[in-house]
C-alpha positions in Angstrom: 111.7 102.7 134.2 115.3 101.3 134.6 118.2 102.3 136.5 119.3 105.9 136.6 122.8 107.4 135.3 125.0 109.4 137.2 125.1 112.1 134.7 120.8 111.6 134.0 118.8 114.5 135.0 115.2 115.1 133.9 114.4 117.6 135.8 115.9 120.9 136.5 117.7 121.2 139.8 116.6 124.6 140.8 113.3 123.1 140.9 114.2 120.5 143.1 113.7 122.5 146.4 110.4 123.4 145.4 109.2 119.4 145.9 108.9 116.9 148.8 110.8 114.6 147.6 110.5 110.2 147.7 112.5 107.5 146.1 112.2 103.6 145.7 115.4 103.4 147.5 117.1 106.4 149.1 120.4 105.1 149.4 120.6 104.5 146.1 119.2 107.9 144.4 121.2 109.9 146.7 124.3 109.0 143.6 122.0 108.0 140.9 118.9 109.5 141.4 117.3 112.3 140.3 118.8 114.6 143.3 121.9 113.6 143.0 123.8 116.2 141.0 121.8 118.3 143.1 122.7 116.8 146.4 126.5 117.8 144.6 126.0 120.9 143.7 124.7 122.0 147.5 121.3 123.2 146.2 119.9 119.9 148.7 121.2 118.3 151.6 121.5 114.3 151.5 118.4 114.4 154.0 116.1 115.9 151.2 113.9 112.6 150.9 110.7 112.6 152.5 110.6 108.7 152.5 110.4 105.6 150.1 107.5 104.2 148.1 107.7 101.5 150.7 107.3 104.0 153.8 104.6 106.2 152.5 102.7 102.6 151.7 103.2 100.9 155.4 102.6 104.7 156.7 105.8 105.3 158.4 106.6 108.4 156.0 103.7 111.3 155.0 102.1 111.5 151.8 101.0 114.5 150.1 99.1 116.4 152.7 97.4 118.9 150.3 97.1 119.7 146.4 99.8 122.8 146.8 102.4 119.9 147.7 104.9 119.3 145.0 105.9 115.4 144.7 108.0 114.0 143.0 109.2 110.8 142.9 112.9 109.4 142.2 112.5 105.9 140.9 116.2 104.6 140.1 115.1 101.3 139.0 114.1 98.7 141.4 112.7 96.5 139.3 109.5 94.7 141.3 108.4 98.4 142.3 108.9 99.3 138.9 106.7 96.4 137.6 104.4 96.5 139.9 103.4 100.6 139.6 103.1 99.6 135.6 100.6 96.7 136.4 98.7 99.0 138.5 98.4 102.1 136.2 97.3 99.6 133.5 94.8 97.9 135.6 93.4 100.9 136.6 92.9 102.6 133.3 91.9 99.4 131.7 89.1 99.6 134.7 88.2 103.3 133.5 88.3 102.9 129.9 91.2 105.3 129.7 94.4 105.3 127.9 95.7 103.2 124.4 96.8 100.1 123.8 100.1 100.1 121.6 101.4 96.9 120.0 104.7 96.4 119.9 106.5 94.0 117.4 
């Protein structure tokens, strides 16, 4: 979580082409986000993004159609979406039993 670095990569860009690829906001990951060295280097075009978050929620962007898709997801660090994925991965392994609990001092 937080906002990306220029210079940040965490995954390698050859691998990049392989995915359909979706960001919290587009705009902004085209320079900071994961793609962006990418998007540099020619290996994507600035048009590589499937959608947002936002547009595969309200259904104006696809999802993942079948389990051979590759997602992956460029959050740069919009802080609400960021929050609000955390509260829902924790609510829904606190639902399943799944997961630890680390306390932090």
């Amino acid at each position: 979580m937080g906002s990306d670095l220029h210079q940040k990569i965490e995954c390698e860009v050859g691998l990049l082409p392989r995915c359909r690829m979706y960001a919290d906001f587009i705009e902004h990951a085209r320079v900071r986000g994961e793609v962006s060295q990418a998007i540099e280097q020619g290996v994507l075009d600035k048009d590589c993004y499937v959608g947002s978050l936002g547009q595969v929620i309200n259904g104006s962007a696809p999802g993942r159609a079948d389990s051979q898709q590759i997602t992956l997801y460029d959050g740069v660090g919009i802080g609400i979406q960021d929050t609000t994925i955390a509260r829902e991965i924790l609510d829904q392994a606190s639902a399943k039993g799944i997961g630890s609990r680390v306390k932090f001092s």
